[in-house]
NUTILUM-712512 format. One record per atom (N, C-alpha, C): residue in one letter; atom name; z, x, y. Coordinates in Angstrom, 3 decimals, always signed. Layout:
BEGIN
{atom 'A','CA',{Z,X,Y}}
...
END
This chain:
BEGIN
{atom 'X','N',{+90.696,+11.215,-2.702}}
{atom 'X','CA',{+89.666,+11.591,-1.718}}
{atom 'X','C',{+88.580,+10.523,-1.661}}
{atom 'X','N',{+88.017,+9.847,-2.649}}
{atom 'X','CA',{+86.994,+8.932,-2.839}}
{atom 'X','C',{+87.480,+7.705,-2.095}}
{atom 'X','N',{+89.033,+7.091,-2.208}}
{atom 'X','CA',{+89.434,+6.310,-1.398}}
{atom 'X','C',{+89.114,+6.450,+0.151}}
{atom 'X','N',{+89.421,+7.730,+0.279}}
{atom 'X','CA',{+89.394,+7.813,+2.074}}
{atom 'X','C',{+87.832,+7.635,+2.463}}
{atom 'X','N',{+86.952,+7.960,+1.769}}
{atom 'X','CA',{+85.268,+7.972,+1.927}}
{atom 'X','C',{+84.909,+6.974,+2.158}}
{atom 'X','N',{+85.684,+6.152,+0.852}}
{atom 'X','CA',{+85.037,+4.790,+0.520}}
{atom 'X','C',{+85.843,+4.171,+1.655}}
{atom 'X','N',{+87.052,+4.322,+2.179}}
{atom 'X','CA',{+87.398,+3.343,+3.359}}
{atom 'X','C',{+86.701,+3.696,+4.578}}
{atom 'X','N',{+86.518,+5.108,+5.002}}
{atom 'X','CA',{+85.929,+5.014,+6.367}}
{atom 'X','C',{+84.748,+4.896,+6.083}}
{atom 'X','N',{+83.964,+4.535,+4.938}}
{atom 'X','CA',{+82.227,+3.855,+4.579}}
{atom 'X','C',{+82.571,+2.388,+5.108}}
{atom 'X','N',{+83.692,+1.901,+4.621}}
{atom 'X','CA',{+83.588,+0.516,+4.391}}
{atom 'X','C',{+83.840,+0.357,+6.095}}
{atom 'X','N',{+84.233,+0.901,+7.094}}
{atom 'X','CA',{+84.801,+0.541,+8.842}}
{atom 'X','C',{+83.091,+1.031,+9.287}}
{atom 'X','N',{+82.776,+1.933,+8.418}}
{atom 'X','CA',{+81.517,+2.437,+9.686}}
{atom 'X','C',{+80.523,+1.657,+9.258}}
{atom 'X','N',{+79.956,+1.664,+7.564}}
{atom 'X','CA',{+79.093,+0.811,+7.353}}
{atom 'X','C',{+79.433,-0.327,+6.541}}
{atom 'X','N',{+79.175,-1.343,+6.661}}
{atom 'X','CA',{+79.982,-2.406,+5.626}}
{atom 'X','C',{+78.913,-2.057,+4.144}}
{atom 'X','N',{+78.269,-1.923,+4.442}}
{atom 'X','CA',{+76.767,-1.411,+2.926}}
{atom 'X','C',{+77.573,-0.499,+2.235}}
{atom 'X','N',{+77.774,+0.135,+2.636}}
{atom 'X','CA',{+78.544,+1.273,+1.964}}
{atom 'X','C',{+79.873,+1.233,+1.128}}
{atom 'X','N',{+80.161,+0.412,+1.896}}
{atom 'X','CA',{+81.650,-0.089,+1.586}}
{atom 'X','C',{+81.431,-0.840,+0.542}}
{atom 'X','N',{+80.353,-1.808,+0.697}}
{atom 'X','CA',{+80.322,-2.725,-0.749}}
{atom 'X','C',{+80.161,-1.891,-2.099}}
{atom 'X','N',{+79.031,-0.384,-1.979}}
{atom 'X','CA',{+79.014,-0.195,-3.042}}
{atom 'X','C',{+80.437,+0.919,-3.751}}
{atom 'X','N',{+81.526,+0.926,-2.699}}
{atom 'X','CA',{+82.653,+1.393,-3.698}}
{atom 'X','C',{+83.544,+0.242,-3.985}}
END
């Protein structure tokens, strides 16, 4: 589940994405 978060963090915000 943390994968799928952390990938659609990382498409919507790239910030987000860095911190997973």
């Amino acid at each position: 589940m943390a994968k799928f978060i952390c990938n659609f963090a990382e498409k919507a915000l790239s910030m987000l994405g860095k911190l997973c």
